[in-house]
Backbone bond lengths (Angstrom), bond angles and torsions (degrees), N, CA, C in turn:
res aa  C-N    CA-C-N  psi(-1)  N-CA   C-N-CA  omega(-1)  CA-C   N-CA-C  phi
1 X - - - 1.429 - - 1.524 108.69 -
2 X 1.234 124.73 140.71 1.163 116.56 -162.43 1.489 93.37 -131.23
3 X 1.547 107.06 155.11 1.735 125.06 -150.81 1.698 119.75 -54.65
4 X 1.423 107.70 -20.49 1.445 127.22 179.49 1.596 113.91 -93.65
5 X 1.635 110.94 -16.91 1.610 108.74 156.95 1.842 109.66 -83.12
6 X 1.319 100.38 -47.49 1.226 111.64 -150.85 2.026 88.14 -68.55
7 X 0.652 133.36 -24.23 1.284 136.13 -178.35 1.985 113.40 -86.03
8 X 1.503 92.32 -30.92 1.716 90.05 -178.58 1.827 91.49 -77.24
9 X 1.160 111.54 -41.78 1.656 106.17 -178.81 1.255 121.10 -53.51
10 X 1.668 117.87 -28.84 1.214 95.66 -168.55 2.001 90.57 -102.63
11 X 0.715 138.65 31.36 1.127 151.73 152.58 1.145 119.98 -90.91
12 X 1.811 144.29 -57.53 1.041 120.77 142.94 1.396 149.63 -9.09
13 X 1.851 91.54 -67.27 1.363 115.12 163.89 1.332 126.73 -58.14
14 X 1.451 136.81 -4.22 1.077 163.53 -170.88 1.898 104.14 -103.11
15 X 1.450 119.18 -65.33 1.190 118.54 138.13 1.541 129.21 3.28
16 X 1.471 77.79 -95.22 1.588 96.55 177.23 1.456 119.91 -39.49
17 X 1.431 110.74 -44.26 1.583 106.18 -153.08 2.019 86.07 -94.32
18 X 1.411 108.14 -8.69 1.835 84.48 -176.99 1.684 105.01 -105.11
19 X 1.135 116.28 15.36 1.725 142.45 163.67 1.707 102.60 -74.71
20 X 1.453 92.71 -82.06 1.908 93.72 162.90 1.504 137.80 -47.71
21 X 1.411 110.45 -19.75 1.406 118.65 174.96 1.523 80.07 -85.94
22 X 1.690 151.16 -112.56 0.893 160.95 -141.33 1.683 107.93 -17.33
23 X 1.337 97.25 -41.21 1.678 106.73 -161.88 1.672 90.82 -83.29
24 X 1.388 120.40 -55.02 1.760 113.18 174.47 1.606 106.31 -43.02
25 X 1.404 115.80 -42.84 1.532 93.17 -178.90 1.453 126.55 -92.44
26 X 1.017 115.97 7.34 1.507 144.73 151.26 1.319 111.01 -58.27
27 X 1.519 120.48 -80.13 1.601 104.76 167.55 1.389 124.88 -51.34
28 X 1.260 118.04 -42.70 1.843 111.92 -177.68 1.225 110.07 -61.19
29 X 1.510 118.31 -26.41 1.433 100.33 -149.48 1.960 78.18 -93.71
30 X 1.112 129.29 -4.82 1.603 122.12 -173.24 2.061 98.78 -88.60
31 X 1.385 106.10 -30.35 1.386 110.10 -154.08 1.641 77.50 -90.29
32 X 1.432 139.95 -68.10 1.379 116.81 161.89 1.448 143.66 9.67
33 X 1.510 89.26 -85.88 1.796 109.52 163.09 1.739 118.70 -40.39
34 X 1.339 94.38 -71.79 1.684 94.66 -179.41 1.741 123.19 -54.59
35 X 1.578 108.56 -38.81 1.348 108.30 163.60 1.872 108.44 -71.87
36 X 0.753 146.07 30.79 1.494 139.34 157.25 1.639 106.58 -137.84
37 X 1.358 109.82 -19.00 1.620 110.80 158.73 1.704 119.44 -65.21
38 X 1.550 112.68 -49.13 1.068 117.94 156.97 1.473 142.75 -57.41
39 X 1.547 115.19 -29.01 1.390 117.61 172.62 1.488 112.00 -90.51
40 X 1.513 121.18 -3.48 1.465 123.63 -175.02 1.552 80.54 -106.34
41 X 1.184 149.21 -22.37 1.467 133.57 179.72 1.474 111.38 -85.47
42 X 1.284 115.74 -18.86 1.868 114.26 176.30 1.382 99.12 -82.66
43 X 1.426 125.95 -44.36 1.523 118.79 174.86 1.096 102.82 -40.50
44 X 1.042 111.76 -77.54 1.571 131.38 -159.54 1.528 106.41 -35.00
45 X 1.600 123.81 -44.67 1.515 140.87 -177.29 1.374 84.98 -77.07
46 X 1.458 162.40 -66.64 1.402 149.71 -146.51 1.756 103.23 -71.77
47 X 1.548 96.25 -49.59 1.717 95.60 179.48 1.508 105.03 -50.96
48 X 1.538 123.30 -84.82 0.805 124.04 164.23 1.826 132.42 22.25
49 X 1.279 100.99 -84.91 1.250 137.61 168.89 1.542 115.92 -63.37
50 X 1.086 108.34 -30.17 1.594 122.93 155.93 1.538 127.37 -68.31
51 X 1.245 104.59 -72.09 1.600 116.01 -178.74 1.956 99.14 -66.10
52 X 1.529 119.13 -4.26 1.651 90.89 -172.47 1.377 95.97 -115.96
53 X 1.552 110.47 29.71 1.461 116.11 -176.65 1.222 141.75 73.93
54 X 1.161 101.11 -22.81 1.331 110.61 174.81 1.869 123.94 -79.82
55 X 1.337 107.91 81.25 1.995 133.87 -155.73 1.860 75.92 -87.49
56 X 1.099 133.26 95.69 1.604 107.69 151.51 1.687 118.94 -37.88
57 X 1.608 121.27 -62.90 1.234 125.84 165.74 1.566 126.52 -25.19
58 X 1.383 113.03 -45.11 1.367 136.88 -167.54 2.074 91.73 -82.30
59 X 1.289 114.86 -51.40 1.270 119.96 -178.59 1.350 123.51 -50.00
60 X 1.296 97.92 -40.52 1.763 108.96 -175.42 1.350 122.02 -104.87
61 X 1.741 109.80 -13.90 1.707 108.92 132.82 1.158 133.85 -53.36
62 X 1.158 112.17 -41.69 1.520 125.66 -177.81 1.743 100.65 -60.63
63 X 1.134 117.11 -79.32 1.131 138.58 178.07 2.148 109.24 -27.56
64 X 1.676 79.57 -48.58 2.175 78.03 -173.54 1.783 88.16 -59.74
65 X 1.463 115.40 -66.46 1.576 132.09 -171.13 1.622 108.22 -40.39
66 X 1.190 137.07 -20.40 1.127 132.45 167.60 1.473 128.29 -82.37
67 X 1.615 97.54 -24.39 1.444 111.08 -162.26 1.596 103.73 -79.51
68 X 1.671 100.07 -50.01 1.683 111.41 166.82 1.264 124.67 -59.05
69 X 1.526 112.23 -47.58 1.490 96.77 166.66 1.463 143.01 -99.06
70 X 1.775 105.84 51.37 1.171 125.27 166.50 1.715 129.30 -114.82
71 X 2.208 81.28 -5.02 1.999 86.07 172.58 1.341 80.27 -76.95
72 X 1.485 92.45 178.61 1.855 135.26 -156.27 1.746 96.88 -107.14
73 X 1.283 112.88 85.47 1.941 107.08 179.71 1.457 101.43 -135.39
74 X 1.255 117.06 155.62 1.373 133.01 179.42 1.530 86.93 -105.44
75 X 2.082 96.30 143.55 1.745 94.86 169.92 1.893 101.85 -73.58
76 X 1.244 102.39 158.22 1.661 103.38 165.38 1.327 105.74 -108.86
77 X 1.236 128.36 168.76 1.591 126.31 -174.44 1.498 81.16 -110.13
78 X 1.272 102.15 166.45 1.885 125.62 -154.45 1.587 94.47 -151.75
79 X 1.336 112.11 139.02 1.823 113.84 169.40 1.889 87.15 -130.36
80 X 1.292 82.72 135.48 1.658 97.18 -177.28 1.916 98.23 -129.91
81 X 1.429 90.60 151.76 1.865 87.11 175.48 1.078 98.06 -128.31
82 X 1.604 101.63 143.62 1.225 106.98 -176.70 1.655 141.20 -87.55
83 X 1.047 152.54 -158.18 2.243 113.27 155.48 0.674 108.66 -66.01
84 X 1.756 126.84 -37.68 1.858 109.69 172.31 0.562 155.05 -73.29
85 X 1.689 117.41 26.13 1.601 137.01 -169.39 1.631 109.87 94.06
86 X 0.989 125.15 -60.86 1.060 169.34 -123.31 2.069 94.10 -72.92
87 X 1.363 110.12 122.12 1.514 115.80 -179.86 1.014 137.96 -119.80
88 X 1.429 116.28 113.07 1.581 131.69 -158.36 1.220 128.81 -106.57
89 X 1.031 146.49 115.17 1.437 150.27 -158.74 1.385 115.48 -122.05
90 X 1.841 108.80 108.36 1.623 103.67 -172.62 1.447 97.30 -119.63
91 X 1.394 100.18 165.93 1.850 113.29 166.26 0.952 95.19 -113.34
92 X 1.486 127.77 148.17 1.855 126.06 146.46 1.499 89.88 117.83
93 X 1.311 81.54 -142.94 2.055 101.54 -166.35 1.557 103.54 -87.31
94 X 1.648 114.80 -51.51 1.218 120.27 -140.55 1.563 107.85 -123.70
95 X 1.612 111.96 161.64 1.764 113.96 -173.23 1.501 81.51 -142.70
96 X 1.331 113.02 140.25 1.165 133.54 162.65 1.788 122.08 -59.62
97 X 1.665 88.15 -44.09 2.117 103.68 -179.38 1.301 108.99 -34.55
98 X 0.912 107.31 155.00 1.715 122.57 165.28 1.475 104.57 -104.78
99 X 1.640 140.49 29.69 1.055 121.85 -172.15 1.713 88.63 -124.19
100 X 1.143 112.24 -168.29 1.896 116.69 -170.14 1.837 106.87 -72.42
101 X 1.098 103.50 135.81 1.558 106.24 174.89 0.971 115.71 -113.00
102 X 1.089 120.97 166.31 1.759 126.77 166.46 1.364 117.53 -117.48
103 X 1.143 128.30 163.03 1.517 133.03 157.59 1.130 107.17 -168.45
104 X 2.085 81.46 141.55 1.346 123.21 -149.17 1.714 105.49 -113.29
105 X 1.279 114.60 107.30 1.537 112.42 177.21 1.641 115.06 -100.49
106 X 1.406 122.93 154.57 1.431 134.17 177.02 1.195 82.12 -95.55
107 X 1.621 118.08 -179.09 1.222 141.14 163.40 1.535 91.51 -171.71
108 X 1.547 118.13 136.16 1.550 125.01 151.36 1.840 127.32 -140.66
């Protein structure tokens, strides 16, 4: 091979390989974009959907919490003990203690 092939070849080949670099950063820089186009467009759908109130989660809490507290029940008072002996007597929903509670529901 003599110095005027061997030199156009590796020039070609030189070509070639900064064609293939161009085109690799061509796809990354496209596969990039769309993955950060896409994760700033699902935000965007959660905010959205957030700030205009409409929480599905929030909806179907609402919804269980309404349903229960429209049967007809009197609270009962409950004495619960705690591991430390210790005896507490609540009305309503809630106990302040940090020791084990119970709750006691009617149903009719």
């Amino acid at each position: 091979m003599t110095d005027s092939n061997h030199a156009a070849a590796r020039a070609r080949g030189q070509a070639v390989r900064s064609e293939r670099a161009a085109r690799v950063r061509k796809i990354r820089r496209r596969v990039i974009s769309g993955s950060v186009a896409l994760f700033v467009a699902a935000w965007l759908a959660i905010t959205i959907v957030l700030v205009s109130g409409h929480d599905p989660a929030l909806a179907t809490r609402a919804a269980t919490t309404s349903s229960v507290s429209t049967g007809a029940s009197t609270p009962s008072t409950t004495t619960a003990t705690s591991s430390s002996g210790t005896t507490s007597s609540s009305s309503g929903a809630s106990s302040s203690g940090s020791g084990v509670s119970s709750v006691t529901t009617s149903q009719s």
